[in-house]
N, C-alpha and C positions, 0 to 999 in steps of 0.2 A: 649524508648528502646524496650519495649514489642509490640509495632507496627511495629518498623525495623524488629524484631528477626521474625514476623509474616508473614510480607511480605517478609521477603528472605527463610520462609519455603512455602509459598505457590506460591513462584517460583520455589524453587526445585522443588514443587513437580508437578507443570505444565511440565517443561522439563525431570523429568523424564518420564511424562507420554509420554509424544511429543513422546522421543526415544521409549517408550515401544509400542506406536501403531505403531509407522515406522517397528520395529523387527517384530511383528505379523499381518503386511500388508495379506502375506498371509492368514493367517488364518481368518481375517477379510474380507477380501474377499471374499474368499468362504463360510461365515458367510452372506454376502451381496446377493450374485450372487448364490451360489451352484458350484461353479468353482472352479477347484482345481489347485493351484500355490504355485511352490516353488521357493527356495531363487537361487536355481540353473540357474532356466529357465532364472528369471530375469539377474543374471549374465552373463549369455552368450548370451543375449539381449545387454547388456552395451558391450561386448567384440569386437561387432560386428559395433558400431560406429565409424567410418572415421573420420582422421584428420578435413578433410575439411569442413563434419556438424561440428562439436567442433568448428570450427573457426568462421563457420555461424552461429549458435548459440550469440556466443559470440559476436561478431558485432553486432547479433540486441539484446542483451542485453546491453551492452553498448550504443546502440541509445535510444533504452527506457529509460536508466538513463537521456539522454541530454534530451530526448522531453521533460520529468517530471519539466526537470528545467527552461520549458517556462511560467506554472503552477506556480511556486515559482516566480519567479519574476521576474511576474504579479500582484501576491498576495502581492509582498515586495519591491515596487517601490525602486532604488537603489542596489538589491543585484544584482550583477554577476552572471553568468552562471558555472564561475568553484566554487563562495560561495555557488550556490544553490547545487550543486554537490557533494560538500563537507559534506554540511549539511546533503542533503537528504541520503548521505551514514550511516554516525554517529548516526542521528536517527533513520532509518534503521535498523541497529545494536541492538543497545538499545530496540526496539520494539520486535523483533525478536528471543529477548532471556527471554523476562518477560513476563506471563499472565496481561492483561490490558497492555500493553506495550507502549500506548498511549502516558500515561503520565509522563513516563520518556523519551518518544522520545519527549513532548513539552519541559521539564525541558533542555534536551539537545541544544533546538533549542534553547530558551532564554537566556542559556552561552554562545551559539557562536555566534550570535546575536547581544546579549550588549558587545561581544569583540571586534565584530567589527563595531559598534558605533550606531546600530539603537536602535530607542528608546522603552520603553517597549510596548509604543499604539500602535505603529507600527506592532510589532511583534504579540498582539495578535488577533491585524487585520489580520493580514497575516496568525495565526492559525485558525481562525474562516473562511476566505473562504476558504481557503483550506480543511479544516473539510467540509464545505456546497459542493463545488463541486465534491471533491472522493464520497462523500455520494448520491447526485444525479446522480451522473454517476454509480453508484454501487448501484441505481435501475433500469437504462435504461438498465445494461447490461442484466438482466434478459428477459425482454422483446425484444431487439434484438435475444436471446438466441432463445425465441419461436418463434420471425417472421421470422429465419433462417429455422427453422422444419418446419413451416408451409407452406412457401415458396417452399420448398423441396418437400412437402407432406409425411414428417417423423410421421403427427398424423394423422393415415388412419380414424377413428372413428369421424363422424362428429360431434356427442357429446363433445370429447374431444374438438374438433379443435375447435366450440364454445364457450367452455370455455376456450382457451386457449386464443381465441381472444380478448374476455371476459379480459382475464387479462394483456392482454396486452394495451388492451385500459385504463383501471384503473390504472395502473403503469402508463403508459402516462400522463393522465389527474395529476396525483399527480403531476409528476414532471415541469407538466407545470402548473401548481396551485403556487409551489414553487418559481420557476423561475419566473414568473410575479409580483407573490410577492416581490422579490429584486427590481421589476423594480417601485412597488407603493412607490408612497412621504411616506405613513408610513413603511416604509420596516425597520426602523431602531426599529421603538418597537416591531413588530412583530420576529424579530430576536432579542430581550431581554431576554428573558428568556435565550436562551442557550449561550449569553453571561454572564450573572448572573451569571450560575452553570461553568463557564469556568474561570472567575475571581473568584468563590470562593475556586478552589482546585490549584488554584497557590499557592507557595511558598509566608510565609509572609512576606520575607524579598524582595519580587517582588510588593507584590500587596498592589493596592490605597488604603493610608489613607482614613478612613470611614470619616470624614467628605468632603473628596475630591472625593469619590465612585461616587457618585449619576453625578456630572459634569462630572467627565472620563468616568463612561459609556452613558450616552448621546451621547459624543464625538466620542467613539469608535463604537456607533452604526452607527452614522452618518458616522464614516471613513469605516467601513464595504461597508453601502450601496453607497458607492459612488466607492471606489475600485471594486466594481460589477458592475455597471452601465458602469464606463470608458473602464474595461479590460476584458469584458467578454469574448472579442474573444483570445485576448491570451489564457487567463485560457481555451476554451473549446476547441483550436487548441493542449495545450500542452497536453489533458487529453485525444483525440481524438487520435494523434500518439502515445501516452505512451500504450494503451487500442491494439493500431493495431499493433503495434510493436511486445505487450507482447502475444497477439495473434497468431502471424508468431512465434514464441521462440514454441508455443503448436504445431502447425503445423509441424514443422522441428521435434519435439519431438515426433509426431505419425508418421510420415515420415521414420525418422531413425529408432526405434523398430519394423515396419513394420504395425502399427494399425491406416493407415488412415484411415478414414471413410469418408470421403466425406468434402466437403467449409462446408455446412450446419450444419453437424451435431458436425462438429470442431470448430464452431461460437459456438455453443450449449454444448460443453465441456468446454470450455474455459469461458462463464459465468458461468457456475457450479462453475468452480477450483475458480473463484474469490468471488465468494458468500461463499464459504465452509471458507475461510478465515476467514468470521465473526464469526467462533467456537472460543469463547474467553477461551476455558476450556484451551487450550493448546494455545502457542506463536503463532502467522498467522494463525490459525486454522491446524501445522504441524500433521503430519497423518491421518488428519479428511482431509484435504483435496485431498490429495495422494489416499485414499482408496474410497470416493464418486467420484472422477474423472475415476477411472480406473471400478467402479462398471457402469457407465453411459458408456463408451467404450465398455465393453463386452455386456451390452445391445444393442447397436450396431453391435453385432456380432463379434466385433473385439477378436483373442486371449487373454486370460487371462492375459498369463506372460508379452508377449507384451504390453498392457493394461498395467498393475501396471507399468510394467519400463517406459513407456512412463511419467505416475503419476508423479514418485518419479524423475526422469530427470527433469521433468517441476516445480516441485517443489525446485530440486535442483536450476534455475536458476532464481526462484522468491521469494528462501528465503534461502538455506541454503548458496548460495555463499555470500549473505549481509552480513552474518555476519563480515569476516576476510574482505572482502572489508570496510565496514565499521567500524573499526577495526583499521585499516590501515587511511584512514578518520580520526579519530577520535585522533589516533595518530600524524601523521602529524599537526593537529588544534593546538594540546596542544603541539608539541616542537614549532613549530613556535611564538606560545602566549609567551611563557617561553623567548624565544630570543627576542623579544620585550620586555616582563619586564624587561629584563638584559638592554637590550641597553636603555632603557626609563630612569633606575637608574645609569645607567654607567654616572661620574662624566665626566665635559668636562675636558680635557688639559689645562694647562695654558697658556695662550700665551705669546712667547717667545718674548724677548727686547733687541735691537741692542745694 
C-alpha cells in the first residue's frame, strides 16, 4: 500500500509539474532564448488557424496512428490493424498521464492482449521489438536531424560541421552495430539481458514460473530474433511513415503560426521535439518539450510567440490529444469485454418439444 500511496504521489506530482512548465512556457523561454513572449501573442497565434490546417493536421494525425499499426503487427503476428489501433491509443493514454508511463502502458497492452487471446510469449516478444526499434529509430533521428543542417549549410563553422559529422557517423555505426546484431545466430543472448530486466518487473501473476524461467526465456529470445529477421521491413516501413507523417503534423504547425524555417531546419526541430520526449521527469517529456522546440525555432530566427505556439500546437497533436482519444480506446475495450463476459455466462434456452 505504501508503494501505491507513493507512486500515485509521484505522479501527481510529475503532472502537476507538466502543467506548471506549460503555464510558464513564456517565462521559460525567455529564460532559454532572452525573448520575450506572452500568453497573448500565443493566443492570437491559435486564433489565427483555418478550418482547413485543423482538418490537415488531423488527417495526418490520424495516418500516423494507421502507419504505427504496421509496426505492431509485425511485432504481434495475428493482431489486426483496428487491435493495433485500439491498443496503441489505450497505451497511449496510460503513458501520457504517468512519469515512467512505460510501464503501465505494457501492463495495459498484456490485458488487452490476453483478452484477446494471444499468449503471454507472444506479447512480450511483441514488447521487446517494439521497445528495440522506437529506440533505434530515436537515435537515427538525431542524426538525420544533423545531415538535414549540414546539408543546408545551417553549421557555417567547419569545426562544428566536423564534429557534427563526427556524430553522426557514430550514431550511425551504433545503430548499425545493433541492427547486425539482431541479424547474428547469437542475437538471442545478446538481447538477454534486457529481456531479463523486462520479465522481471512484469506482474507476478503474468510471469514464468522460476523453475520454468530459464526455458521461456530462451524461447522468447529465440522468438525475438526470429520476428526481426522475418519482419524487419514491416517494422521499419511502419516507423519510416509514422516518423514522416509526424514530421508533416510539425511542418503544417510552423506553417500555420507563421515560423517556417525552411525542409532542413524543420527536419532538425522535429528530431529535437522527439528526443525532448525522453525527459522522464514529466509524462512524454510535456513542457520540456514545448519550451526546447520553440528555444531551437527562435534560434532560427523564427518569432518568439510564433515559435512557442507552433511548440505547444505540435505538442498538442503528439500528446495531449492521446489522451481522451485514448480514453475513448480504452473505453470502448472494456464495454465490449464486459458484453462478451455477459454473453460467454448468458445460460443457453431450452429447446423447445413438439
Amino acid at each position: 500500500m505504501r508503494n501505491k500511496w507513493v507512486q500515485a504521489g509521484l505522479s501527481a506530482a510529475s503532472l502537476a509539474l507538466a502543467v506548471l512548465l506549460v503555464v510558464y512556457l513564456p517565462q521559460i523561454v525567455h529564460a532559454l532564448t532572452g525573448a520575450e513572449v506572452s500568453w497573448s501573442e500565443i493566443g492570437a497565434q491559435f486564433r489565427k488557424l483555418s478550418w482547413s490546417m485543423i482538418l490537415l493536421m488531423a488527417a495526418l494525425w490520424l495516418a500516423s496512428l494507421w502507419a504505427y499499426t504496421y509496426v505492431m503487427t509485425s511485432a504481434l503476428p495475428g493482431l489486426t490493424h483496428v487491435q493495433a489501433l485500439t491498443l496503441n491509443a489505450a497505451g497511449s493514454a496510460v503513458s501520457n498521464l504517468l512519469p515512467f508511463g512505460g510501464a503501465a502502458g505494457v501492463a495495459v497492452t498484456f490485458a488487452m492482449t490476453k483478452g484477446w487471446g494471444f499468449a503471454t510469449r507472444s506479447v512480450v516478444v511483441y514488447t521487446l521489438v517494439t521497445g528495440i526499434w522506437n529506440t533505434l529509430f530515436r537515435f537515427i533521428l538525431p542524426a538525420v536531424g544533423i545531415i538535414a543542417l549540414l546539408v543546408a549549410g545551417r553549421i557555417p563553422d567547419s569545426r562544428v560541421t566536423n564534429a557534427a559529422w563526427g556524430g553522426v557517423v557514430s550514431i550511425l555505426v551504433l545503430v548499425a552495430v545493433v541492427a547486425a546484431a539482431l541479424y547474428w545466430e547469437r542475437a538471442a543472448d545478446l538481447l538477454g539481458r534486457v529481456l531479463d530486466t523486462l520479465l522481471g518487473v512484469l506482474p507476478r501473476r503474468i510471469r514464468p514460473p522460476e523453475r520454468y524461467a530459464s526455458d521461456a526465456i530462451h524461447r522468447v529470445r529465440a522468438d525475438t530474433a526470429e520476428i526481426v529477421h522475418r519482419r524487419w521491413r514491416g517494422l521499419s516501413f511502419g516507423m519510416v511513415a509514422f516518423l514522416t507523417l509526424q514530421c508533416l503534423i510539425m511542418a503544417c504547425c510552423l506553417v500555420a503560426t507563421g515560423s517556417y524555417p525552411g525542409p532542413a531546419e524543420t527536419v532538425a526541430v522535429f528530431a529535437v521535439s522527439r528526443v525532448l520526449t525522453s525527459a522522464l521527469i514529466t509524462p512524454s517529456g510535456a513542457g520540456i518539450m514545448e519550451g526546447g522546440t520553440a528555444a531551437l525555432l527562435i534560434a532560427f530566427g523564427q518569432p518568439p510567440g510564433a515559435a512557442l505556439a507552433a511548440a505547444i500546437l505540435f505538442g498538442f497533436w503528439t500528446y495531449t490529444i492521446e489522451i481522451p482519444w485514448g480514453g475513448l480506446a480504452l473505453g470502448a475495450w472494456s464495454l465490449l469485454r464486459r458484453r462478451g463476459a455477459s454473453n460467454d455466462h448468458r445460460s443457453p434456452e431450452p429447446a423447445s418439444h413438439a
